[in-house]
Residue frames relative to the residue before (quaternion, step in Angstrom):
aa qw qx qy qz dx dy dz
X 1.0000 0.0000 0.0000 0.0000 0.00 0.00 0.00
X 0.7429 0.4715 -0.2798 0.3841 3.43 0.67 -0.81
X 0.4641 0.5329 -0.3381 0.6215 3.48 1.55 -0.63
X 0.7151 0.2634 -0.4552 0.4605 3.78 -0.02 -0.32
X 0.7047 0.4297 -0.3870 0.4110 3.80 0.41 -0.45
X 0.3138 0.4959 -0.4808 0.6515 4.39 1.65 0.52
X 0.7879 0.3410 -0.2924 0.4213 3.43 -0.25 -1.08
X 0.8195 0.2835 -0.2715 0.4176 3.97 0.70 0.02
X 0.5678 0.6835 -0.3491 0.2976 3.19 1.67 0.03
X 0.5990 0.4857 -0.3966 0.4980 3.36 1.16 -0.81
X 0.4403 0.4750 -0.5279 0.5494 4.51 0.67 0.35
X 0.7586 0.4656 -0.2903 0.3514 3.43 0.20 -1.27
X 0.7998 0.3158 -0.2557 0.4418 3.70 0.72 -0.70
X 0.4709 0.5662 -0.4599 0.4961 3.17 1.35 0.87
X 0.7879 0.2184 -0.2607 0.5135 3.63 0.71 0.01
X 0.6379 0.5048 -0.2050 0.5444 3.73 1.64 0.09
X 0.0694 -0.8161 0.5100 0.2629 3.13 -0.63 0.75
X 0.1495 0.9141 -0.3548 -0.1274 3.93 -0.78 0.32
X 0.1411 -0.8295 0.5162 -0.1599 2.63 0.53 1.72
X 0.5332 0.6859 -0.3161 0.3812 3.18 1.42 -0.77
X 0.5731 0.6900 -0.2154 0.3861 3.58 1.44 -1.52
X 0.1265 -0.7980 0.5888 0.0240 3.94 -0.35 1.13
X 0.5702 -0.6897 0.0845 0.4381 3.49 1.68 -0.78
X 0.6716 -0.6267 0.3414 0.1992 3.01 -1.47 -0.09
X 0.3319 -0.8040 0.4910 0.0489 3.30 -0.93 1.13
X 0.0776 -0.8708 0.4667 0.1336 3.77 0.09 1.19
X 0.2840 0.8445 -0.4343 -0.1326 3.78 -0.40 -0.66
X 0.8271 0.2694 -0.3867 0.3064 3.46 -1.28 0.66
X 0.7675 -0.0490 -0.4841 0.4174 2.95 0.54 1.50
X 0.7332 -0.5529 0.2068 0.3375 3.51 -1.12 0.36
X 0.3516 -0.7270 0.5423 0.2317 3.82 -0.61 0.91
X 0.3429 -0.5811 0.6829 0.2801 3.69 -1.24 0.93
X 0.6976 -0.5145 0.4248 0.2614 3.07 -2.04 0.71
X 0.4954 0.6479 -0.2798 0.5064 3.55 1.20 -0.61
X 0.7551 0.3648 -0.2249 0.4961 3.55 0.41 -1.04
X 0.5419 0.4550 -0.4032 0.5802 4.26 0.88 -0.59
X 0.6450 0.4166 -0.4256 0.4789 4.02 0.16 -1.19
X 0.7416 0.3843 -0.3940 0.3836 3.89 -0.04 -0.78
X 0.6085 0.5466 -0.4126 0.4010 3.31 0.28 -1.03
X 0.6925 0.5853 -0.1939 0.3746 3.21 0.67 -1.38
X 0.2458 0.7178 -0.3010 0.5777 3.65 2.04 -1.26
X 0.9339 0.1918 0.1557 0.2585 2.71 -1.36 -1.95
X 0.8150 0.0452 -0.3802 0.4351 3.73 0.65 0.46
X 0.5903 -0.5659 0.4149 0.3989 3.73 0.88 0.09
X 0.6931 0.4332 -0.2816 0.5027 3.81 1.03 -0.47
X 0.7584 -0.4249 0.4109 0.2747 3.41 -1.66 0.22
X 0.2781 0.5886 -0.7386 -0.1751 3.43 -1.20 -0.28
X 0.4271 -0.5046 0.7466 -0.0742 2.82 -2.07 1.61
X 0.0489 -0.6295 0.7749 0.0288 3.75 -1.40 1.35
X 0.2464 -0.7053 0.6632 0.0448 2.55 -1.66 1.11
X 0.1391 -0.8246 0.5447 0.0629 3.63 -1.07 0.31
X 0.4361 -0.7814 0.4451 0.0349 3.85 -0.44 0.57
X 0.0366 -0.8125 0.5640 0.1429 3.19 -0.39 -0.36
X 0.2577 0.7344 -0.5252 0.3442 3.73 0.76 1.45
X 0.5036 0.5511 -0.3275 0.5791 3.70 1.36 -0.61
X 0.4982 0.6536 -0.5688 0.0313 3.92 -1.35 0.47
């Protein structure tokens, strides 16, 4: 999921502005290192995983 939302973000900050964006909070399943560096690229803000412990 998050690879498809890279693959539509750089459209999106071409007609959006979000500067506004402080970041993002992912959780239940793990983010490759590749996806945190881009995001990170392409909006200027954090993403933060989270993880639970509701699954056992």
């Amino acid at each position: 999921m998050h690879r498809k939302i890279l693959d539509l973000l750089e459209e999106v900050i071409k007609k959006y502005d979000l500067r506004s964006l402080r970041m993002r909070v992912s959780a239940a399943e793990n983010l490759p290192m590749e996806v945190h560096k881009r995001w990170k690229e392409l909006t200027g803000c954090e993403l933060y995983e989270g993880h639970g412990l509701t699954e056992h």
